[in-house]
N, CA, C and O atoms as a DFTB+ gen file, in Angstrom:
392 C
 N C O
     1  1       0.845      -1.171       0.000
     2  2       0.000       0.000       0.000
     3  2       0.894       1.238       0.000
     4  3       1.438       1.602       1.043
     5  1       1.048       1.870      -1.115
     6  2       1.560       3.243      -0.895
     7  2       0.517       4.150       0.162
     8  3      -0.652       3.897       0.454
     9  1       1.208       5.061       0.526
    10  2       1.052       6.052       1.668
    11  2       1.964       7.135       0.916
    12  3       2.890       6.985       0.119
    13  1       1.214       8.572       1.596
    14  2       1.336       9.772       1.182
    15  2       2.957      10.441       1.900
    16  3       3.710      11.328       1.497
    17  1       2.989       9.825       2.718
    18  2       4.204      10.422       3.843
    19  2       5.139       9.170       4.437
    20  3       4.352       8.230       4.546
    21  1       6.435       8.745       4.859
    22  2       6.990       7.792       5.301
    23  2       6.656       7.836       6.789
    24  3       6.386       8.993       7.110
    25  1       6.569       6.844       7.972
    26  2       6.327       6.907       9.343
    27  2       7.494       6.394       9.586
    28  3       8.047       5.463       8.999
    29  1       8.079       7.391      10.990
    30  2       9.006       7.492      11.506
    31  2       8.583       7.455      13.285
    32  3       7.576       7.969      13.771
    33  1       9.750       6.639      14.096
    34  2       9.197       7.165      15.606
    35  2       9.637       8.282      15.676
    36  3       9.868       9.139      14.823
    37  1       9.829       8.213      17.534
    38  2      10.547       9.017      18.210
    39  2      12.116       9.496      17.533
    40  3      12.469      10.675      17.491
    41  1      12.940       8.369      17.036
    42  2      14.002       7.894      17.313
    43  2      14.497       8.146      15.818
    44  3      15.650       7.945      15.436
    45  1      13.446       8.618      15.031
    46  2      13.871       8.532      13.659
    47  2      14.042       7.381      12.870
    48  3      14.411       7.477      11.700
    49  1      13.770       6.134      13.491
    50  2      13.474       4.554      13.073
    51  2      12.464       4.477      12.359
    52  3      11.326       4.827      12.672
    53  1      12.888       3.923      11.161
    54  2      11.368       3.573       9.552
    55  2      10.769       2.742      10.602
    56  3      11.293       1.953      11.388
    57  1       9.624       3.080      10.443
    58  2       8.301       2.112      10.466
    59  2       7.569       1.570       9.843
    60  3       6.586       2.238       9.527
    61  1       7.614       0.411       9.437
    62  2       6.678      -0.164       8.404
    63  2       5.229      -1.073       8.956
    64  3       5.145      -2.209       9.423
    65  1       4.119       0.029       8.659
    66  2       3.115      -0.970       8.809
    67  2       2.801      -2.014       8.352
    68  3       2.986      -2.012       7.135
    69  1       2.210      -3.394       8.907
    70  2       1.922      -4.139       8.584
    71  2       0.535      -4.961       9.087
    72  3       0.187      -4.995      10.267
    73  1      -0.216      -5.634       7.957
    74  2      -1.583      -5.869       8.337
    75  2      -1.436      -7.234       9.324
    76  3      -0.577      -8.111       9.227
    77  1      -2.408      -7.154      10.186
    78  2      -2.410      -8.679      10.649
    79  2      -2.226      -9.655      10.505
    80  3      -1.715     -10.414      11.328
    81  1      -2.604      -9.932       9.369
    82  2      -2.350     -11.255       8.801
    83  2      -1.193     -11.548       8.592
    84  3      -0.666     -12.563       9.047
    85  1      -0.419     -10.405       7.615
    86  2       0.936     -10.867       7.599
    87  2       1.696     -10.701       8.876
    88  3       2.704     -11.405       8.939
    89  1       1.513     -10.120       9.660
    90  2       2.203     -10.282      10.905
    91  2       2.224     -11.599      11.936
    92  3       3.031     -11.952      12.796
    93  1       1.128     -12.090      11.514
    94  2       0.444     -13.489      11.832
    95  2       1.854     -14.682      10.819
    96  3       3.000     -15.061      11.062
    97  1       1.374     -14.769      10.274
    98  2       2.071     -15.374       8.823
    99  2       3.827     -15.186       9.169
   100  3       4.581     -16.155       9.084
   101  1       4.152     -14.268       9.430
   102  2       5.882     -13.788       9.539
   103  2       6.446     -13.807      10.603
   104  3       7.670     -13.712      10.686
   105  1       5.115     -14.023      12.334
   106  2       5.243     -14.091      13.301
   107  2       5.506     -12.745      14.028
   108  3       6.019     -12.780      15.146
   109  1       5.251     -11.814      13.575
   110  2       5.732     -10.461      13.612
   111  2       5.003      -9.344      14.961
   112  3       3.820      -9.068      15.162
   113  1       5.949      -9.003      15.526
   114  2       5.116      -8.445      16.735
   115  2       5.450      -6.813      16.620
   116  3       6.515      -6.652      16.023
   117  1       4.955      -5.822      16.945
   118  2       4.907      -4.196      16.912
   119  2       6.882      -4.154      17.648
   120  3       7.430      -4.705      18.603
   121  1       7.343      -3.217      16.580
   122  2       8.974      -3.144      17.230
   123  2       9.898      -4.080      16.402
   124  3      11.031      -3.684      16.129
   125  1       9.410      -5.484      15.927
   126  2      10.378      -6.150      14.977
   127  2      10.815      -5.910      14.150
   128  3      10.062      -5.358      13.349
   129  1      12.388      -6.121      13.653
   130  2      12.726      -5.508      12.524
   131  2      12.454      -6.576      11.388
   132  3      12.763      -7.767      11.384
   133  1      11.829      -5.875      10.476
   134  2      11.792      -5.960       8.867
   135  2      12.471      -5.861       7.521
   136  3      12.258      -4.678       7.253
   137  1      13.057      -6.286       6.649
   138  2      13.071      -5.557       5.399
   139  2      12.552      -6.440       3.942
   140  3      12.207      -7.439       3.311
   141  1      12.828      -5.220       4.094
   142  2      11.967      -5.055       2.142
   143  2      13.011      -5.304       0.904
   144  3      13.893      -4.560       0.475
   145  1      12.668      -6.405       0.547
   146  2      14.172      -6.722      -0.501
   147  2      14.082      -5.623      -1.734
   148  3      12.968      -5.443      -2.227
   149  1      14.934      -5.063      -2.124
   150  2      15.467      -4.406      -3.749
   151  2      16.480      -5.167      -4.331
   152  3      17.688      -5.235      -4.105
   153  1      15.682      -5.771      -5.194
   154  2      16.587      -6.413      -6.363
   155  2      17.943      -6.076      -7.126
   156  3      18.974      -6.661      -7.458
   157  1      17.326      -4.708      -7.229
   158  2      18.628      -3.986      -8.022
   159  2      19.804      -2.932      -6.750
   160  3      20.579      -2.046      -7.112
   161  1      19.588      -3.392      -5.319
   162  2      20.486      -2.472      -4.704
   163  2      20.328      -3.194      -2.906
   164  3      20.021      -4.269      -2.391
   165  1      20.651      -2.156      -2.577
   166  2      20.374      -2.433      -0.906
   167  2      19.188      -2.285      -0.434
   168  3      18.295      -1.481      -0.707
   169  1      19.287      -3.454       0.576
   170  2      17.678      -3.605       1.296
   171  2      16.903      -2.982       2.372
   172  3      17.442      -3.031       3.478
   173  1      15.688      -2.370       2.296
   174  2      14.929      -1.485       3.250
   175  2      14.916      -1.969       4.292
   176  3      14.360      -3.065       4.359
   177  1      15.520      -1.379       5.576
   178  2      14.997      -1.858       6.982
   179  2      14.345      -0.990       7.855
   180  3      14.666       0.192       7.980
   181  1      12.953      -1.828       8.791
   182  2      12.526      -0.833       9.522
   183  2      11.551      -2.227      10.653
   184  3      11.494      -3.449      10.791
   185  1      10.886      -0.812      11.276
   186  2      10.047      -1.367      12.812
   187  2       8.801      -1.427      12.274
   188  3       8.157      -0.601      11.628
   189  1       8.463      -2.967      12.784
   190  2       6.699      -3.217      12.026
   191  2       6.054      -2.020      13.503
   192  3       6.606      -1.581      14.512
   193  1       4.636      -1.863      12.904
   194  2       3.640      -1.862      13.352
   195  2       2.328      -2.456      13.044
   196  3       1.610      -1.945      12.183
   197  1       2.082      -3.188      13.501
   198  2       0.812      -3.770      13.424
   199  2      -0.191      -2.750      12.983
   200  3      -0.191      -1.693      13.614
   201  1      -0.811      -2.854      12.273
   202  2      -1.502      -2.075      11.249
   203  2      -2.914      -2.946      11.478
   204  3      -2.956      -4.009      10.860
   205  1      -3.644      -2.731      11.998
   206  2      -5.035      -3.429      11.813
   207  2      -6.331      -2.937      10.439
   208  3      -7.303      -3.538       9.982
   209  1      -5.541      -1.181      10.061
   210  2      -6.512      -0.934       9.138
   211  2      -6.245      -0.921       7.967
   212  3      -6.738      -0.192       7.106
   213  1      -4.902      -2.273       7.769
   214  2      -4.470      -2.481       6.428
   215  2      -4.677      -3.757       5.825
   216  3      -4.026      -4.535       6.523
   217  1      -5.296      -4.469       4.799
   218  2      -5.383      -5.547       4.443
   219  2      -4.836      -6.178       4.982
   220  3      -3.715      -5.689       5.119
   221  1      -4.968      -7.678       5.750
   222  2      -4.372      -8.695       6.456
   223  2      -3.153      -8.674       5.511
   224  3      -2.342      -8.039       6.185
   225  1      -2.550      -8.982       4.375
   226  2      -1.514      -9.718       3.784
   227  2      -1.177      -7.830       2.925
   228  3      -1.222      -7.466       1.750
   229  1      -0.935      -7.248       3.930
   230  2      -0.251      -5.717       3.161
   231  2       0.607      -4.983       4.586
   232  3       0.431      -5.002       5.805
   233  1       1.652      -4.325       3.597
   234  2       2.201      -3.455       4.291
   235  2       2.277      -2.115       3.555
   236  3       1.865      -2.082       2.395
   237  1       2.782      -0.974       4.141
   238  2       2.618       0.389       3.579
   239  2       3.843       0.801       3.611
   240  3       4.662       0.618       4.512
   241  1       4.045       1.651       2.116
   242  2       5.933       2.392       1.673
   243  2       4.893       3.742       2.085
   244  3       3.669       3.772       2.214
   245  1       6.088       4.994       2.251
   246  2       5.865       6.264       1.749
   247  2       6.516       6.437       0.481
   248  3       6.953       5.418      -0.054
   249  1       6.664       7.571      -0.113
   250  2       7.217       7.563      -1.139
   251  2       8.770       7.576      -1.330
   252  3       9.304       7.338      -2.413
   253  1       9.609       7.949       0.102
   254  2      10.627       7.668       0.164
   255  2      11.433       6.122       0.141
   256  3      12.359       5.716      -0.560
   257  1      10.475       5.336       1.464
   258  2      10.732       4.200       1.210
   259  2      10.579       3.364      -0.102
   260  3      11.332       2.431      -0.379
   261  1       9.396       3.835      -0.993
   262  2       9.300       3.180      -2.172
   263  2      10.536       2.896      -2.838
   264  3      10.913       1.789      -3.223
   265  1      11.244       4.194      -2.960
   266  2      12.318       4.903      -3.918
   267  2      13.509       3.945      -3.284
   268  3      14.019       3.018      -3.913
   269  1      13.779       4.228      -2.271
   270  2      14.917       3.100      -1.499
   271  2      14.693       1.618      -1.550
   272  3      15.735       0.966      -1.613
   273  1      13.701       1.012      -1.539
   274  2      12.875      -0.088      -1.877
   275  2      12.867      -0.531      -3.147
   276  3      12.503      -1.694      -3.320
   277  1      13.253       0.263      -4.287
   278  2      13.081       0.239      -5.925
   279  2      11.736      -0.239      -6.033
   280  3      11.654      -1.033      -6.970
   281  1      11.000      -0.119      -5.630
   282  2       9.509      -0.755      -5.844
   283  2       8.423       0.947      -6.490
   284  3       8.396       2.044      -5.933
   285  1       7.843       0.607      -7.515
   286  2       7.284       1.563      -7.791
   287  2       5.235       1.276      -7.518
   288  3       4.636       0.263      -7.879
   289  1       4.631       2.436      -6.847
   290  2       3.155       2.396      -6.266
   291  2       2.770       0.992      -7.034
   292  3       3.194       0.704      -8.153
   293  1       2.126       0.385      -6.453
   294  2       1.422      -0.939      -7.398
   295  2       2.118      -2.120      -7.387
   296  3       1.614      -3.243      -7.357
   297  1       3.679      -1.756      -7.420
   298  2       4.401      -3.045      -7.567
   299  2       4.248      -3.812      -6.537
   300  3       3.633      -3.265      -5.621
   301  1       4.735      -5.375      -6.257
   302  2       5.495      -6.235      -5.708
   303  2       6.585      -6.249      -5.185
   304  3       7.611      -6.379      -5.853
   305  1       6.583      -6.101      -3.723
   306  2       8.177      -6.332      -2.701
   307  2       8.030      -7.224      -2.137
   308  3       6.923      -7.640      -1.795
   309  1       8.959      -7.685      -1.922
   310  2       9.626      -8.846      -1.136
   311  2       9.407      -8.477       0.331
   312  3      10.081      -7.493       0.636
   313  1       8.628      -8.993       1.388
   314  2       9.326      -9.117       3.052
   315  2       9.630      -9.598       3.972
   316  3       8.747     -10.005       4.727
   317  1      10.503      -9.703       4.187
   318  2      11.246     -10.983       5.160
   319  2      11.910     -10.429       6.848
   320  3      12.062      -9.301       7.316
   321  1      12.101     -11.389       7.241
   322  2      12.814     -10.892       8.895
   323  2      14.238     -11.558       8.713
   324  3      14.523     -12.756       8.691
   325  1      15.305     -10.099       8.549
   326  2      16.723     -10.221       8.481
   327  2      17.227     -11.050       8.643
   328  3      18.046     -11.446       7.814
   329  1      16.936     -11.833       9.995
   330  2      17.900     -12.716      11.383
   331  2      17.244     -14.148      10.122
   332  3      18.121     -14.311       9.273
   333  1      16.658     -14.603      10.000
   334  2      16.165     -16.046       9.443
   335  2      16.920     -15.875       8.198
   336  3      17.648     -16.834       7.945
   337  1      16.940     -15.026       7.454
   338  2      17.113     -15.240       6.041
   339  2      18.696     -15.889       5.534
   340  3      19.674     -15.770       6.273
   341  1      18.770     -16.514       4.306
   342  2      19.975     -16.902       4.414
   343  2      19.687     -16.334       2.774
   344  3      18.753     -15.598       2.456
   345  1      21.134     -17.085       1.500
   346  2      20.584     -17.012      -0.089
   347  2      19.093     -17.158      -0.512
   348  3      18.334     -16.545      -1.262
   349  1      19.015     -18.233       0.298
   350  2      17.712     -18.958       0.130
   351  2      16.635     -18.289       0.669
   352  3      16.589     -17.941       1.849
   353  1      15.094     -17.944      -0.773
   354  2      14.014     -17.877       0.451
   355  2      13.464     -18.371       1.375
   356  3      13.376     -19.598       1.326
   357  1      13.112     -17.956       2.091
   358  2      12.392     -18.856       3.147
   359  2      10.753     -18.770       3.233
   360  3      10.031     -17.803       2.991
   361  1      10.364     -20.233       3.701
   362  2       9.312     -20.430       3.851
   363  2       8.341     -19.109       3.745
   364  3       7.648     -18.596       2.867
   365  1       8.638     -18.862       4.999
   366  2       7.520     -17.010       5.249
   367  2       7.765     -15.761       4.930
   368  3       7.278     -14.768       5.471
   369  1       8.708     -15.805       3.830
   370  2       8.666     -14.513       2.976
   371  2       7.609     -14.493       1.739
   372  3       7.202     -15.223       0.834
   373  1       7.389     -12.947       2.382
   374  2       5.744     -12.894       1.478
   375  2       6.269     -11.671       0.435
   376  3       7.068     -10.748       0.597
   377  1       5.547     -12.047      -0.567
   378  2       5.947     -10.930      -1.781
   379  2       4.216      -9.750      -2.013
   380  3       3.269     -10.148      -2.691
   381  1       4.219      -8.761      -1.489
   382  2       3.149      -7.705      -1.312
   383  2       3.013      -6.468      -2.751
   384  3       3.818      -6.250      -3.657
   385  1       1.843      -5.930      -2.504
   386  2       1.885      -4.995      -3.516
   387  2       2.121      -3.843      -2.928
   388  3       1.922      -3.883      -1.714
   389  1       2.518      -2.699      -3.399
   390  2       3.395      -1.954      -2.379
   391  2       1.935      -0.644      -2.968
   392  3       1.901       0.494      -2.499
């Protein structure tokens, strides 16, 4: 889901919302870190928030993160939890429309 503005805390830490479901699905609790794979460069990291008023299986870019993300409104990203991942995908990486 694109979004109009990027969310940031206190701390200046990306926040990436995320809907229930996939938080369900990825095991994902409010504070975990995330990222967002880019194919063509380095990968987005940030702090979920549980997002209840976002489609179960969605998360939300601003337009900055999009741009760092290489993902353009509409597209497909990759999201996974750093610590598990190896070459290989894993099981509970979900690919979203951004």
């Amino acid at each position: 889901e694109a979004t109009a503005e990027d969310e940031y805390d206190a701390q200046r830490r990306r926040i990436v919302p995320v809907g229930a479901g996939l938080a369900q699905s990825l095991e994902l609790a409010d504070g975990d870190v995330v990222e967002i794979v880019n194919p063509r460069g380095a990968h987005l990291r940030g702090w979920t928030r549980i997002a209840p008023e976002l489609p179960d299986d969605a998360m939300a870019l601003g337009p900055r993160g999009r741009g760092i993300a290489g993902a353009e409104t509409g597209a497909r990203a990759e999201l996974r939890t750093p610590w598990t991942h190896c070459i290989r995908r894993q099981e509970r990486d979900r690919r979203l429309a951004l």
